[in-house]
C-alpha positions, 0 to 999 in steps of 0.5 A, spaced: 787 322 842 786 317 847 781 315 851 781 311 857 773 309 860 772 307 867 766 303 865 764 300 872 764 307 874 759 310 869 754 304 869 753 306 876 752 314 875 747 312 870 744 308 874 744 314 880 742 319 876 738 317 871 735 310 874 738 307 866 742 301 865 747 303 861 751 309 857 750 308 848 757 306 847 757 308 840 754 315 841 761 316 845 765 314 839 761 317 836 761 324 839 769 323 841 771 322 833 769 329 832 775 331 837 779 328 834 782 320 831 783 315 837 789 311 837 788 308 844 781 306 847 781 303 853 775 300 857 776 298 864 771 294 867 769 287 870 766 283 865 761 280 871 761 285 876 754 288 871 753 281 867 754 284 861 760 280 858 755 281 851 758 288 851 766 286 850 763 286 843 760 293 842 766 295 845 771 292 841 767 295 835 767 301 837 775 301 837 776 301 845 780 295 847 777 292 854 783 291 860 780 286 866 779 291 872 779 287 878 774 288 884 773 286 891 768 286 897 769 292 901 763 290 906 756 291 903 760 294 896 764 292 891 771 296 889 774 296 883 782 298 881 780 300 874 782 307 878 789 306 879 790 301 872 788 307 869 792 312 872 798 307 870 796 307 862 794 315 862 801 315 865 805 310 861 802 313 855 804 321 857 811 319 857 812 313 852 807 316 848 809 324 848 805 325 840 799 323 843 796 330 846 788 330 847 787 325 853 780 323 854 778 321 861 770 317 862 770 318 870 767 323 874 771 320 881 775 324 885 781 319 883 784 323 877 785 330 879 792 329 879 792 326 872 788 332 869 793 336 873 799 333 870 796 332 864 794 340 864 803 341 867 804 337 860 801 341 856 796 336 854 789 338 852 784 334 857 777 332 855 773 330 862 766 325 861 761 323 866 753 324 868 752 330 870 751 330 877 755 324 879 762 327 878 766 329 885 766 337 887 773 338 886 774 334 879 769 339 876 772 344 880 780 343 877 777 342 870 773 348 870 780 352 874 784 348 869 780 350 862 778 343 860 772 341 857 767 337 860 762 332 856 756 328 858 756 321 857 751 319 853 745 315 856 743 310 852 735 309 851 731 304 851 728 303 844 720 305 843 715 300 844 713 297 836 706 293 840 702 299 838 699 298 832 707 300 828 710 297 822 
């Protein structure tokens, strides 16, 4: 399986949908080892863009390898090219590596309807994350058109506070 996480992308749905920080990494490994063993994981990120470079680390341990993904300013928003590296790696791994056949994409953006399209045309399974709520209309459409399975991003919750008297 391979796995490929758009993380500027998710960071900012958890934080629209949910008012959180930040998804559990390693919930995602997690449930993502019950479909299967990833053999290529890949984090697509700005290390600076959301100050948490702290998090190379749980990403490498969970066996994705983070990929620099530049940003610039658009105005008042920063724009990532995660999308296109991404498109790029899926697209190199379906021809280069054809024994791969379950494709995981962490997104929600409009961006990978022709991927998942061209996935599904190869026969290739196709598994969809995202936060509910934040992914575009016509992704979630052709998923469900196209038969692939959809999964939420686990939300990472803060910890229960300890000054009440616990252990």
């Amino acid at each position: 399986m391979a796995v490929y996480i758009d993380n500027d992308n998710t960071i900012l749905s958890v934080k629209d949908q949910t008012g959180s920080t930040a998804y559990d990494i390693e919930k995602m490994a997690k449930d993502l080892g019950t479909e299967g063993n990833m053999v290529i994981g890949r984090v697509y990120l700005n290390p600076g863009t959301f100050s948490q470079s702290r998090l190379m680390h749980v990403f490498w341990e969970q066996g994705f390898q983070p990929v620099y993904a530049a940003s610039y300013h658009a105005g008042d928003t920063i724009k990532s090219l995660a999308d296109p590296q991404m498109v790029l790696d899926i697209q190199e791994t379906l021809y280069e590596r054809p024994s791969i056949e379950k494709f995981v994409i962490a997104s929600g953006d409009k961006d990978f309807v022709p991927v998942i399209r061209k996935l599904r045309e190869k026969e290739k399974e196709v598994i969809l994350m995202y936060i509910e709520g934040s992914e575009a209309e016509i992704l979630r459409k052709d998923a469900e058109r196209l038969g692939i399975k959809q999964m939420e991003v686990p939300i990472r919750r803060r910890a229960a506070s300890r000054t009440s008297g616990g252990r």
